[in-house]
N, C-alpha and C positions, 0 to 999 in steps of 0.2 A: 332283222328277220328272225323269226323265232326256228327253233329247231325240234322236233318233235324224237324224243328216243321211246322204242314200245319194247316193252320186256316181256317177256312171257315164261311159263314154263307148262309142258304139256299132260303134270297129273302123274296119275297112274288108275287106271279106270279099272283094273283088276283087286284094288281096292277099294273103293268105291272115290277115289279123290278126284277131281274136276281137276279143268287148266285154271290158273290166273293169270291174268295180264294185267298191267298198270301201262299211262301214257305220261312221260314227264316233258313237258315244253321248257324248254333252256331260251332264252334269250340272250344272244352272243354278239349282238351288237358292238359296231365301236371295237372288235380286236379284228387284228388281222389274220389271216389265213391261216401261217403254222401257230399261232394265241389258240385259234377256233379250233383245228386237228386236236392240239394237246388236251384244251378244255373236254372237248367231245369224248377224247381218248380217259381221260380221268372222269368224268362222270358216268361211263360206260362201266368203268371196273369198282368204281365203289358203291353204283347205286345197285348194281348187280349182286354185292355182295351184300347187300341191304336187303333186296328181294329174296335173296334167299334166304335169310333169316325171316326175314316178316312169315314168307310162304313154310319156313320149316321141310323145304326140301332141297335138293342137293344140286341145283342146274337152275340158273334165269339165263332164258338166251336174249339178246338184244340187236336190235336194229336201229338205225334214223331211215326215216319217211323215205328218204330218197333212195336209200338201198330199198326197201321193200317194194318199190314203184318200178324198177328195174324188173323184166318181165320173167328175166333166169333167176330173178333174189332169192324166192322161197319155196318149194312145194307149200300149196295151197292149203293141206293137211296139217302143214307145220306153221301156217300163218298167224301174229297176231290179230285178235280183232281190229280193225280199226277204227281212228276215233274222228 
């Protein structure tokens, strides 16, 4: 089963810069539970710090699908788009 991570980061609209969000599908097949935790946990901190390069600002927040689906996950305001 694939695993969706959504990154985002929310701009700064006082300078005219928009949000971006990316959606990266990990497929984690075939490991087991604490494999899938770590994997998850390491591609959270390096694609993060990818995004923020890519975006040239200082903050990509990140979630997986299942946290976001949760109904206390996010203020709505702070939500990735989804994909």
């Amino acid at each position: 089963m694939a695993t969706k991570l959504h990154f985002w980061n929310d701009g700064d609209a006082s300078v005219g810069i928009g949000r971006n969000d990316a959606v990266v599908e990990l497929n984690l097949d075939g490991y087991n539970e604490a494999e899938t935790a770590d994997n998850l946990a390491l591609a959270k901190e390096v694609l993060s710090k990818a995004f923020v390069e890519i975006w040239d600002n200082d903050k990509a927040h990140v979630s997986v699908s299942k946290e976001l689906d949760h109904p206390n996950a996010l203020s709505t305001t702070n939500r990735p788009a989804r994909s």
